[in-house]
C-alpha positions in Angstrom: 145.5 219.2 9.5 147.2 217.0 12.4 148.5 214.6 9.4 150.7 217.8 8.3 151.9 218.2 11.5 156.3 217.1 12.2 157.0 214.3 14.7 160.8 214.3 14.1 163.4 216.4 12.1 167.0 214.8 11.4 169.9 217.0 10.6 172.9 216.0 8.8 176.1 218.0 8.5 176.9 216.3 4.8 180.9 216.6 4.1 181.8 214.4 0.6 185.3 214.0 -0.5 184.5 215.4 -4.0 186.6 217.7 -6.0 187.4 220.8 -4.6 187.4 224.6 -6.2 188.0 227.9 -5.5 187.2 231.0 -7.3 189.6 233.5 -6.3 193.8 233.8 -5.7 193.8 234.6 -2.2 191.3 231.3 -1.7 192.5 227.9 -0.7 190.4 225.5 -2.2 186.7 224.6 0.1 185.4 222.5 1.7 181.9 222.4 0.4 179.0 221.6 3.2 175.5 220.2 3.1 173.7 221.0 5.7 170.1 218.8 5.0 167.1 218.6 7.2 164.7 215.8 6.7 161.6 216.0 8.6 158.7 213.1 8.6 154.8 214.2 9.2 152.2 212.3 11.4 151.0 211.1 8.0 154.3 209.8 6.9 154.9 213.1 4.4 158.8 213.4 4.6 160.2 217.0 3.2 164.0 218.1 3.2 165.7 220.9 2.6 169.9 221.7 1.9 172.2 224.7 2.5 175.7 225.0 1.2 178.2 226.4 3.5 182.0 227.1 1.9 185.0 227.1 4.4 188.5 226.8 3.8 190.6 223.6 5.3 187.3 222.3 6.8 184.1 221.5 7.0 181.2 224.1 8.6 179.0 223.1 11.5 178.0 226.3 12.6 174.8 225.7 10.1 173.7 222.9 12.1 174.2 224.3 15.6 172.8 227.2 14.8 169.3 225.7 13.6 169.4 222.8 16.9 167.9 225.2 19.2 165.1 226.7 16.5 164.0 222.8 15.8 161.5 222.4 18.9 159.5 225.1 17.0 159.3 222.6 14.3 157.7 220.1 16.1 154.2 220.1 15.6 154.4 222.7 13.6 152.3 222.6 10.1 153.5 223.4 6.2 150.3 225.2 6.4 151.4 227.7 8.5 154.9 228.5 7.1 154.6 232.2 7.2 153.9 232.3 10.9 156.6 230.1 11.8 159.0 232.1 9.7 158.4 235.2 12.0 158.2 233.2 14.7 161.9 232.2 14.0 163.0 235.2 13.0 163.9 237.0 16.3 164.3 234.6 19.1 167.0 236.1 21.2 170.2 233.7 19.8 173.0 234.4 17.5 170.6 234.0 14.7 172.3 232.4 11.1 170.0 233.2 8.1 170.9 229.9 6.3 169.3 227.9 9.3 166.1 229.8 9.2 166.9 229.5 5.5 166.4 225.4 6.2 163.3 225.6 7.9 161.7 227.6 5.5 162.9 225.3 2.5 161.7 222.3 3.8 158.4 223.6 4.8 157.7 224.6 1.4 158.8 221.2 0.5 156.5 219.8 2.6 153.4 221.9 1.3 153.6 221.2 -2.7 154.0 218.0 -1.9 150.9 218.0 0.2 149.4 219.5 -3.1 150.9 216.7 -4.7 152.9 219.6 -7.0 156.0 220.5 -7.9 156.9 223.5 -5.8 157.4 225.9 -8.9 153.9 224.8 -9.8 152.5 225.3 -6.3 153.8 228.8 -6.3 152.3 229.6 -9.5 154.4 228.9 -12.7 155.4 231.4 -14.8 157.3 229.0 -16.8 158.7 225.6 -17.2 162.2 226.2 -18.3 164.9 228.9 -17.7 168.3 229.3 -19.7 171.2 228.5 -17.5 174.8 230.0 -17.6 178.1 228.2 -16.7 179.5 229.6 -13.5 183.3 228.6 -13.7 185.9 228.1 -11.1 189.1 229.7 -11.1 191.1 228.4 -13.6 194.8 228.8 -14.2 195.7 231.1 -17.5 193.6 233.1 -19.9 194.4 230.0 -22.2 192.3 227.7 -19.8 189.7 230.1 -20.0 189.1 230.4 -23.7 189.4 226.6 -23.8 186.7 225.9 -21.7 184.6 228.2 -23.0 184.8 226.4 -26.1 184.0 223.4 -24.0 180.8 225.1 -22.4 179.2 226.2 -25.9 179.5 223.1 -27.2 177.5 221.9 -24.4 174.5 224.4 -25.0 175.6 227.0 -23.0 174.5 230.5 -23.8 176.4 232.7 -21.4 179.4 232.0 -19.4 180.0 233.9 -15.5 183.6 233.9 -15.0 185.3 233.6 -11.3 188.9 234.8 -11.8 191.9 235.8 -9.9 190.6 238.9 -8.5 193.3 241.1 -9.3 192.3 243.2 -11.8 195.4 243.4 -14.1 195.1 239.5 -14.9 191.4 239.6 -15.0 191.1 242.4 -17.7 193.7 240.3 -19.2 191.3 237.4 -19.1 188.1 239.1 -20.3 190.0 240.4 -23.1 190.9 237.7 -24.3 187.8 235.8 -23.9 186.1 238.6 -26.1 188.6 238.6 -28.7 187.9 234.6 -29.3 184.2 235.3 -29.1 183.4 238.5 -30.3 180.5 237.6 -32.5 178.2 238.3 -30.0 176.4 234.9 -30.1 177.6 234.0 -26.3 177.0 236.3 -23.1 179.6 236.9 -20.3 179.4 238.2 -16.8 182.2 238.9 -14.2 182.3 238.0 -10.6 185.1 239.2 -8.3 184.0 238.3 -5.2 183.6 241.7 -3.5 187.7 241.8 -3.7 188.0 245.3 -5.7 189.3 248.6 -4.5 187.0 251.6 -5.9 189.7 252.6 -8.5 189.5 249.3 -9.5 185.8 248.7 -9.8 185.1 251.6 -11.9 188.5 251.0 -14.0 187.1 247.3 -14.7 183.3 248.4 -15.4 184.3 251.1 -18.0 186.2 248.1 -19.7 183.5 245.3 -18.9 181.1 248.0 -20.5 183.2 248.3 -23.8 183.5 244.3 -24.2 179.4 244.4 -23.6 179.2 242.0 -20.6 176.1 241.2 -19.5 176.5 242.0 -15.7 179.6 242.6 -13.2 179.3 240.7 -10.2 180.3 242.4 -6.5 182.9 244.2 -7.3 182.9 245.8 -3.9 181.7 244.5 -0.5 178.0 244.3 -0.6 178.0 247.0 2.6 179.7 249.7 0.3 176.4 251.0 -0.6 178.0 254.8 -1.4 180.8 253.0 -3.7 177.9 251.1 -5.7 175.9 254.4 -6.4 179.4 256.0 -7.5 180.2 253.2 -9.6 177.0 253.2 -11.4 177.2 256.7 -12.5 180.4 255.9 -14.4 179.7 252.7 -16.3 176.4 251.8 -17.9 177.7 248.2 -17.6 175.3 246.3 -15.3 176.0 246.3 -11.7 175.0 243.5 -9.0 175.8 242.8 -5.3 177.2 239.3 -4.0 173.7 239.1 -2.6 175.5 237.6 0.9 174.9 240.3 3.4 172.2 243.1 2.7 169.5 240.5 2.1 166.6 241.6 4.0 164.0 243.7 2.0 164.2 246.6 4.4 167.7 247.0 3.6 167.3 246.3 0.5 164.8 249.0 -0.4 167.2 251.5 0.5 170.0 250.5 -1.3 167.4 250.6 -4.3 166.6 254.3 -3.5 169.9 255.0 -3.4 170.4 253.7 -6.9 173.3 251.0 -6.1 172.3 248.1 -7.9 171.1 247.6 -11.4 169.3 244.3 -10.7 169.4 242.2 -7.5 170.9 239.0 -6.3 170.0 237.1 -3.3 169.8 233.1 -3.0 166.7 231.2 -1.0 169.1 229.6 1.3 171.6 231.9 2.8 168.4 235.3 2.5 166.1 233.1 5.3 164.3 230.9 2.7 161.3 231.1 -0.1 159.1 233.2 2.1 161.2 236.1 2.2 162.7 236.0 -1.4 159.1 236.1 -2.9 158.8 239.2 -1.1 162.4 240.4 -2.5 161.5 239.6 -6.2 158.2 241.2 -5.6 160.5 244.6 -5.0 162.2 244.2 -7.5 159.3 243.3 -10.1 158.3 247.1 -8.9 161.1 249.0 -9.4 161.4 247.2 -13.1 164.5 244.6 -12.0 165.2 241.6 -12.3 166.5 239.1 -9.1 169.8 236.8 -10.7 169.7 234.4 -7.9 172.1 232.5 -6.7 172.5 228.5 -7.1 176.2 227.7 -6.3 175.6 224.8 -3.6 174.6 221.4 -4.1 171.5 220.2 -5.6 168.9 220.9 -2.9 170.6 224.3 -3.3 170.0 224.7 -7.0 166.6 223.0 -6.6 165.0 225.5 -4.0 166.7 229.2 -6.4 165.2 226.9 -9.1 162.2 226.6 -8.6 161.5 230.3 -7.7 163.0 231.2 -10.8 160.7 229.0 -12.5 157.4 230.8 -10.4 158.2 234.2 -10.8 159.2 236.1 -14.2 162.0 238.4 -13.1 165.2 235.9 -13.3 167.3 236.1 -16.7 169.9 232.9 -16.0 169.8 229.5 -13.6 173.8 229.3 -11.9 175.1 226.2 -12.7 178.3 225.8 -11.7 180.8 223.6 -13.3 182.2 221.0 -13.6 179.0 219.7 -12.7 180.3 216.4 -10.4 181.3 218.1 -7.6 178.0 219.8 -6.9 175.9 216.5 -7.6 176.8 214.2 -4.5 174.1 212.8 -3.0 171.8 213.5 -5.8 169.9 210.4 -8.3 168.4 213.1 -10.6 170.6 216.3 -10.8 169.8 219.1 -12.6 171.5 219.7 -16.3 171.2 221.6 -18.8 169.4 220.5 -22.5 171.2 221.2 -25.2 169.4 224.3 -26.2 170.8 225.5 -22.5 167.9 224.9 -20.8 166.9 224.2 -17.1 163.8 222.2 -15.7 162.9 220.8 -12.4 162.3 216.8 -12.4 158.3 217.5 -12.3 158.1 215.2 -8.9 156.0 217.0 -6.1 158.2 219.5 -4.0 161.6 220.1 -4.5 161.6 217.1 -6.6 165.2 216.2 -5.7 165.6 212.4 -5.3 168.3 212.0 -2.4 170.7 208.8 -2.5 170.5 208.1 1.3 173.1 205.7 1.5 175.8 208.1 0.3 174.3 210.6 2.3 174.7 208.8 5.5 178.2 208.0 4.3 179.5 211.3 4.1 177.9 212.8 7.1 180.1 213.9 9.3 177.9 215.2 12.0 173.7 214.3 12.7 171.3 214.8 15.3 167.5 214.2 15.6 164.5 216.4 17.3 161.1 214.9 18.0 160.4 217.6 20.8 161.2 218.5 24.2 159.0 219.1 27.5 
C-alpha cells in the first residue's frame, strides 16, 4: 500500500542533562544517548524508534552516522515488508552497527501495529498483558546503601532486585551477603551482574557462593566471547548462568554456544541484537531448547518499550529491567513505563510502541539531527 510507504525519516542524536550512573568501579559515570528515528508515511502514519548508547565523558554519535547511509533504503520502503528490508540491510558492504539496523527494524514494526491500529505486543500475538519487573540498581556506595534501598524497592512492589556492584569480587560477596542476611526469608529474588569484569577463579568462586545464597541468575560474569569459560563455569555451580547479551547476538552464534552448554538461559535486547525481527527468531531458539530470553531494557523509554513489548508477545521472559531511579531513564517520555504495586509491567495500550514522545524537550536536548527524504 503506497499510503505505507516513508517520504522522510529524521534522526536525532538525543543527549539530556539528567542524572548520571554507573554500574561498576572502574566506570566514570555515562553519558546516556538517544538515538530516535521518526519517520512520516505518504498517509501521514508517523512511527519512531530509540537506541541507548552509554559512553563515558560524552555523548555517542557513532549510532547516528552509522544508520545515515542505510536511510535511502528507507525511503519508500513499506512496514509491510520489514523482513525484506532487514536482510536487505544486513550486509551492505559498510562498518555495519547492529543498534542502527536495530532502529530500522524498531520503527518499522512501529509503523505496522499501528497500521493495524494495535499495540505492537498485540500485533505480534499476546501472550500476556503484564510481566513482573525487577529493579536493576546502579552502583551504589557501601553494602549499607544496598540494603537500604532494597528496603526502598520492596516497598515499592518490587519482587526481585538485579544488583550492579563494584566488580571486584571481595566487596561484592561482601555485598550479596549482606543483602541475604537482611532478606533471607525468601520472599524477594536477587540476581548479580558484573559486567563481564571477572577472572575465571573468580567467576566460579562467586557462583559457588551466589548458588548457596539462592540467587536467581548471575549476570556476565565473563566476556560474552569466553564461550569455553562459560561451559566450565556451569559444570561447577548449579547457580544460573547468563551472558551480557552485547556481543554473540546473532542466532547462528548463538546456537552454538547453546550446544556447547554455556548459558543457562539467554539475554539479548531488541535494540543493540538488530531489532524485533531477529529476536523473535532468538526466543524462538530458545523456546526449543526449554530457556527462557531475560531481555535487556536498560535505555530510555523507547528502549524499554520495544524489550517490552516482546516480552509481553512471547512466553519465555521471567522479569521486565527497570532500572532505577526511574527519572533518569524517562526524559522525553509523557507516559513512562512503572511498575503497579503488585510489581507489575504493562504497555500504555496506544497502537505501536505506544510511547507518547514530549517533542519539545526532545528537540531541546538534541545535540545532533539530520533528515532523509531520498536521493537520486
Amino acid at each position: 500500500m503506497k499510503n505505507l510507504e516513508i517520504e522522510r525519516v529524521t534522526v536525532y542524536v538525543v543527549g539530556p542533562e539528567t542524572e548520571r550512573h554507573t554500574w561498576a568501579s572502574d566506570m566514570h559515570p555515562q553519558y546516556m544517548t538517544n538515538t530516535i528515528l521518526r519517520a512520516r508515511t505518504r498517509g501521514g502514519l508517523e512511527g519512531i524508534a530509540g537506541v541507548a548508547s552509554l559512553c563515558e565523558f560524552d555523548f555517542d554519535r557513532t549510532v547516528a552516522e552509522t544508520v545515515r547511509p542505510l536511510l535511502p533504503y528507507m525511503i519508500g520502503a513499506s512496514p509491510d515488508r520489514r523482513e525484506w528490508l532487514w536482510h536487505k540491510l544486513v550486509n551492505r558492504g559498510i562498518p555495519g552497527s547492529l543498534q542502527a539496523q536495530s532502529a530500522i527494524d524498531i520503527l518499522m514494526w512501529d509503523l505496522a501495529a499501528k497500521a493495524a491500529g494495535l499495540p505492537l505486543y498485540k500485533h505480534l500475538g499476546a501472550c500476556r498483558d503484564s510481566v513482573p519487573a525487577y529493579a536493576s540498581t546502579p552502583l551504589y556506595a557501601d553494602a549499607p546503601a544496598y540494603v537500604e534501598n532494597v528496603h526502598r524497592l520492596a516497598e515499592e512492589g518490587f519482587s526481585a532486585v538485579k544488583f550492579h556492584c563494584w566488580c571486584e569480587y571481595k566487596r561484592d560477596m561482601a555485598m550479596v551477603r549482606a543483602v541475604r542476611k537482611t532478606f533471607g526469608d525468601g520472599r524477594l529474588r536477587f540476581m548479580l551482574d558484573v559486567e563481564q569484569r571477572y577472572e575465571r577463579s573468580d567467576a566460579l568462586r562467586a557462583a559457588k557462593e551466589l548458588e548457596a545464597l539462592d540467587f536467581f541468575w548471575f549476570e556476565a560474569p565473563l566476556l560474552d566471547q569466553d564461550l569455553a569459560g562459560y561451559r566450565e563455569l556451569r559444570k561447577y555451580s548449579s547457580v544460573p548462568i547468563i551472558p551480557a547479551g552485547n556481543t554473540i547476538v546473532s542466532s547462528q552464534l548463538i546456537e552454538i554456544a547453546l550446544d556447547m552448554g554455556c548459558w543457562t538461559n539467554l539475554r539479548v535486547d531488541a535494540t543493540t541484537a538488530g531489532g524485533i525481527t531477529p529476536v523473535l527468531k532468538i526466543m524462538g531458539l530458545a523456546e526449543a531448547h526449554g530457556m527462557t530470553v531475560e531481555l535487556q531494557s536498560w535505555g530510555y523509554t523507547t528502549t524499554q518499550a520495544a524489550n517490552l513489548h516482546l516480552m509481553l508477545a512471547r512466553p519465555n521472559c521471567t522479569y521486565f529491567e527497570l532500572a532505577v531511579p526511574y527519572a533518569a531513564f524517562e526524559y522525553g517520555c509523557q507516559n513512562p513505563i512503572r511498575p503497579g504495586r503488585n510489581g507489575q509491567v504493562t504497555v500504555s495500550g496506544l497502537p505501536g510502541l505506544g510511547v507518547e514522545v514530549d517533542w519539545p524537550a526532545i528537540e531541546a536536548a538534541t545535540i545532533f539531527k539530520y533528515e532523509e527524504t531520498g536521493r537520486s
